[in-house]
C-alpha positions in Angstrom: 113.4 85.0 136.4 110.7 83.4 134.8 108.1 86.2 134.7 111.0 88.0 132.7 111.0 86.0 130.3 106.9 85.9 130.4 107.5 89.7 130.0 110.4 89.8 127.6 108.0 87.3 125.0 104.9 89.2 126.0 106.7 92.7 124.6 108.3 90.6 121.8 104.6 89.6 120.4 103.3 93.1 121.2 105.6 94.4 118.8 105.7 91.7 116.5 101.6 92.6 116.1 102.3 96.1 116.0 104.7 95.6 112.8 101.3 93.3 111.6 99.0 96.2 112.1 101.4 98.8 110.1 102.1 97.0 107.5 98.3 95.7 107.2 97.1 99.3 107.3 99.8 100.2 104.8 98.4 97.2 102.2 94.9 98.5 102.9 95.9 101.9 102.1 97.7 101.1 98.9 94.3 98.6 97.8 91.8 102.1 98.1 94.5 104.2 96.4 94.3 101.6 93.7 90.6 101.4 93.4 90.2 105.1 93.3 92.8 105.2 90.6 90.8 102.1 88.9 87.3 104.3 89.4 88.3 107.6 88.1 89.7 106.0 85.0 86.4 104.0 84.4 83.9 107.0 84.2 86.5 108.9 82.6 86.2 106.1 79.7 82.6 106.3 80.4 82.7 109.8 79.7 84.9 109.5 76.4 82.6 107.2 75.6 79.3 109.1 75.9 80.7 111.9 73.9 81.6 110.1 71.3 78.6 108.9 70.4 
C-alpha cells in the first residue's frame, strides 16, 4: 500500500514537471520570437536611417 502511494506521488511530480518543461519551453519560445521581432525592426530603422541621410 505504501509503495502505491510512493508511485502514485512519484507520477504525480513527473507530470507536474512535465507541465513545467512545456510551459517553460513555450515562454522561451515566445522571448526569441520577440527578440527577432525586436531585431528586424532595429536594422530596419537603421536602414531608414542610413538612407535618409
Amino acid at each position: 500500500m505504501v509503495m502505491d502511494d510512493i508511485d502514485r506521488e512519484l507520477e504525480n511530480y513527473q507530470k507536474a514537471m512535465d507541465n513545467e518543461k512545456r510551459k517553460t519551453a513555450r515562454i522561451n519560445w515566445l522571448l526569441f520570437l520577440v527578440l527577432v521581432v525586436v531585431i528586424i525592426i532595429f536594422v530596419y530603422s537603421l536602414w531608414r536611417y542610413q538612407a535618409l541621410n
